[in-house]
N, C-alpha and C positions, 0 to 999 in steps of 0.2 A: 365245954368243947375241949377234947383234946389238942393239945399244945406241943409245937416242938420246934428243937434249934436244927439248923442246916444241919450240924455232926448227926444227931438225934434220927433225921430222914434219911440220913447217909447208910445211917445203920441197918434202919428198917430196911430199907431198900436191898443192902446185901444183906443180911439176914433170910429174904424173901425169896432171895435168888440162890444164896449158897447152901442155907440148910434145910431149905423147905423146899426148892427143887422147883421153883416156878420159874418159866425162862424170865430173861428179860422182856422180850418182843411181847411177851404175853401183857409185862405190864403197862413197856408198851402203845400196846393195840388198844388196851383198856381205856388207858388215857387218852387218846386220841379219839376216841369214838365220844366220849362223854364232851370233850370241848366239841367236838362237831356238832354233837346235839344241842348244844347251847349255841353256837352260831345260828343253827338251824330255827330259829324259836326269833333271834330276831329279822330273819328276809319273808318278804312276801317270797313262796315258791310258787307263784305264776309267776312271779315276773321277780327274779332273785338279786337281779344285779349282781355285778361281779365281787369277788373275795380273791384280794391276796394274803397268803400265809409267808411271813418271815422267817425265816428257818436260821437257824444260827447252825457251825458244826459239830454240840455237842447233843446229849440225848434228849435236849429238851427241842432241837432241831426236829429227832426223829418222831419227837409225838408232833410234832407240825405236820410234816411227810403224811402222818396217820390222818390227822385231821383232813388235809388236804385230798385223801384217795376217799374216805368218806363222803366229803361233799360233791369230787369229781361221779361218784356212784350215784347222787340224790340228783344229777343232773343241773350243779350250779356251776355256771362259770366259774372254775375256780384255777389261779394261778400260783406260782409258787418262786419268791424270789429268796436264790439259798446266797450265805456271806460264804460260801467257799469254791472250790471247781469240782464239777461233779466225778471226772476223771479221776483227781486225784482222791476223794473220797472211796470210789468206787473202787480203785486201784489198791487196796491194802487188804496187806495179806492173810489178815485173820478180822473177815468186818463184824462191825458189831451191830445191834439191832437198827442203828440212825442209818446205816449203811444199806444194811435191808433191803428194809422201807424206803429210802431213798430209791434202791433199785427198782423196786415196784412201780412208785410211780413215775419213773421215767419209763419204762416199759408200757406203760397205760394210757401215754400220751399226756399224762399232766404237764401242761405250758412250765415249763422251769428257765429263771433267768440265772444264772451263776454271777456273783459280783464280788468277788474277792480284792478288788480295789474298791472299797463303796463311792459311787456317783450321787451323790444326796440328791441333786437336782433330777438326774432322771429315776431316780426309783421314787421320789416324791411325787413327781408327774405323772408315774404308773397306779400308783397307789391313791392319790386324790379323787380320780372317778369311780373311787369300788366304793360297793356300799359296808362292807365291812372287813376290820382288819386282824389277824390272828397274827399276835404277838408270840414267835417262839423262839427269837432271838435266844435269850439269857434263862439257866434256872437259878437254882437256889445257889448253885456252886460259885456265882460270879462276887469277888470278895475286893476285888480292883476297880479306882471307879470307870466310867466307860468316858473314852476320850476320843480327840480327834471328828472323825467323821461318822463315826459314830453316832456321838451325843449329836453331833450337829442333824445329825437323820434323825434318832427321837424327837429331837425339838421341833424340825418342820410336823413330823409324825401328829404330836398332839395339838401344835395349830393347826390343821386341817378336821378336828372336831369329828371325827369319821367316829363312829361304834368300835372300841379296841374289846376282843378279846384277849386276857392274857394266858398265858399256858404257865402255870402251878403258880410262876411271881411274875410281876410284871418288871420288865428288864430293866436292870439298872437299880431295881428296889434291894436294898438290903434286905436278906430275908431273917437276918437275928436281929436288927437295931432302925429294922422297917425306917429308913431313911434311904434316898434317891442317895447313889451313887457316881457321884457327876451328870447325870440324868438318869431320868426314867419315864416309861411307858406311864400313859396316864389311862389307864383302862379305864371300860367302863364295866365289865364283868372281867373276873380274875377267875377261873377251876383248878384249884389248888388239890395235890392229890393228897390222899392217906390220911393228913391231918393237918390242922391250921400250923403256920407258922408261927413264930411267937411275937415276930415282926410286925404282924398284921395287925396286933392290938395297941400298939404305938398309934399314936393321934396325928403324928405327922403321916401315918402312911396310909391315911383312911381317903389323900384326894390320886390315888394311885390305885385303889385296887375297884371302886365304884362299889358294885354287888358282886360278895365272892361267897364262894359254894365249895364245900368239899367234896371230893369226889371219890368214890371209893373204885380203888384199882385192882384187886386181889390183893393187896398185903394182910395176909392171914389178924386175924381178928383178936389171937390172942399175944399178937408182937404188940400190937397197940392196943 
């Protein structure tokens, strides 16, 4: 299995974009469609029970967004609590694919809560009756560990024993030295895109990622 450090993904990723000419949105879309498939695999769809998506504001935000307009399409209850204000996301002047996609599904009617002050208590209480939870808080890029109310929301997060999906890492995981970073997401599937991290095959980071799966995004086949 291919192997790689944050820098290592950073690369592929613009590489993929800059001289092979693939938007980003494309990769995206990609990625987002493939963790919804795997949310999708664990709800009864008669009777789905609700999904909330964590959205943080960077791009691994906007494959949440992706996720979340997928499932809102499969007809699941599905809601969407983003760590920023949608205004001011939406508000800048050159947006980028997180932005988008954001616009979309607010446009779509996807339920979105804005929490840029995080309230542990109530987005815990939001989140405790869905049957499952898409982690896309943090990706790879998060190098600081996560503090405050934060880590204190991860921590309620995984006593509540819900089905975490996570989106490429599970937040708060080191993705070069696969160790919790002040906390982290204790998934139970992890869809990591392009290629495994090198983190993941660390022994401390095996009760964080559950079952994880690679996922292929378009990054051209012969970058990796």
């Amino acid at each position: 299995m291919k192997r790689v450090t944050r820098q290592e993904m950073k690369e592929l990723d613009r590489q993929a974009i800059e001289e092979f000419g693939i938007p980003a949105i494309v990769l995206m879309e990609n990625a987002g469609r493939v963790v919804a498939e795997e949310v999708l695999k664990l709800l009864d769809l008669s009777n789905p029970g609700q999904v909330v998506v964590l959205c943080g504001r960077g791009n691994n935000g906007g494959d949440g967004f992706v996720v979340a307009r997928h499932l809102f399409n499969r007809n699941v209850p599905v809601s969407v609590v983003y760590f920023g204000l949608i205004a001011e996301a939406l508000d800048r002047p050159a947006p980028g694919a997180a932005q988008v996609n954001l616009k979309i599904i607010k446009q779509m009617g996807v339920p979105i809560e804005e929490s840029k002050d995080i309230n542990v208590s109530a987005i815990s209480n939001k989140i405790k009756v869905s049957k499952v939870i898409v982690d896309a808080i943090f990706g790879i890029g998060l190098e600081r560990p996560v503090a405050g109310a934060l880590k204190e929301l991860i921590e309620q997060i995984n006593i509540l024993k819900i089905p975490i999906v996570a989106v490429d890492v599970p937040s708060g995981l080191d993705a070069d030295q696969g160790i919790p970073l002040g906390a982290a997401i204790r998934a139970a599937r992890t869809v990591t895109f392009g290629a495994a991290k090198i983190g993941f095959f660390q022994p401390a980071a095996q009760p964080y990622l559950g079952k994880y799966q690679v996922a292929d995004i378009s990054i051209p086949r012969t970058l990796l």
